[in-house]
Every structure is written in structure tokens, then in C-alpha cells.
N, C-alpha and C positions, 0 to 999 in steps of 0.2 A: 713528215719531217717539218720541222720549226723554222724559222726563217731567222738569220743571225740578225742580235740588234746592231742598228746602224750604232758609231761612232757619234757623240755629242759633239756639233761642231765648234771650233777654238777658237776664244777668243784673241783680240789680237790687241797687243798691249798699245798704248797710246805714247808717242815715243815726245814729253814734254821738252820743247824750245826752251834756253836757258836767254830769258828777257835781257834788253838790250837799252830798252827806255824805265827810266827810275823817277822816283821824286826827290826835289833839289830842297837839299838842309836851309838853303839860306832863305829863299825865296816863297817856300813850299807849296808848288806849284806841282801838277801831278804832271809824270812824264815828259819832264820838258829837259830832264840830263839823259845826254844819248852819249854812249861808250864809244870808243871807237879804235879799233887795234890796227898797227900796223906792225906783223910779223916778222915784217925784213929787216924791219929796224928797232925792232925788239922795244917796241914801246908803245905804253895804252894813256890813252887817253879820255874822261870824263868831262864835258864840258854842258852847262845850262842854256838853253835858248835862250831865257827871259831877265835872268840878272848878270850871265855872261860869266859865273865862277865857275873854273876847273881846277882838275886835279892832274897831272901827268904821272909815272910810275914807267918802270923799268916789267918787264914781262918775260914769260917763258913759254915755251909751245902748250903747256897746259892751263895757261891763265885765261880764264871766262871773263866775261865781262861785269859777272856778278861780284868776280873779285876783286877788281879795279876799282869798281863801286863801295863796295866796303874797307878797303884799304884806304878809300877818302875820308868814309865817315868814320872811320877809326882815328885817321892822323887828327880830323874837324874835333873830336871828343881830346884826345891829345893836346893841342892849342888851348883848349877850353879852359883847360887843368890848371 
């Protein structure tokens, strides 16, 4: 009798962190605007280490911080206009 083939073992999916440090429009310095959410109070915040500009914004239990980030550079492009 034959021996059953073993099962090919599974890979396991890599579960990617959604980044929290960005590069800052004004200054463009890599990584130096950190998000920062505070839940309870239903508000996020973007702020730069090196030239000190942020963004503040209103948030919802599903708001990342990649989208606090881009809802900056979107109003930053906005202003532009």
C-alpha cells in the first residue's frame, strides 16, 4: 500500500500595519509627521516635529491614520488653489 501525500504546509499571510509616521508637505523631511488619535474625543490629529505644522480633523471609529494624513494634504492642495 501507498503512503498518503502529506498536506503542503500554509502559508501565513503577513497581516501589514497601517503607518503612522508620514513625510511633511511643508518642510519635506521624511517621517517627522506623527498622527495621533484620540478616540474619546473623537478627534485626530497630524502634527510635524521639525516645522511644527498640523492638521486637526473630526474622526469616526473607522478613521486610520492614513486618513487624517490625506485629508491634510488634500485640504494643503485646496488652500493652493
Amino acid at each position: 500500500m501507498g503512503k498518503r501525500k502529506s498536506k503542503a504546509p500554509t502559508e501565513t499571510k503577513k497581516i501589514l500595519k497601517v503607518p503612522t509616521s508620514f513625510n511633511c508637505p511643508f518642510c519635506n523631511h521624511g517621517s517627522s509627521v506623527e498622527c495621533r488619535i484620540d478616540r474619546e474625543a473623537e478627534n485626530g490629529e497630524v502634527r510635524c516635529r521639525v516645522c511644527s505644522e498640523g492638521f486637526q480633523m473630526k474622526i469616526n471609529n473607522l478613521t486610520d491614520p492614513v486618513d487624517i494624513y490625506s485629508d491634510w494634504i488634500d485640504e494643503c492642495e485646496r488652500v493652493n488653489k
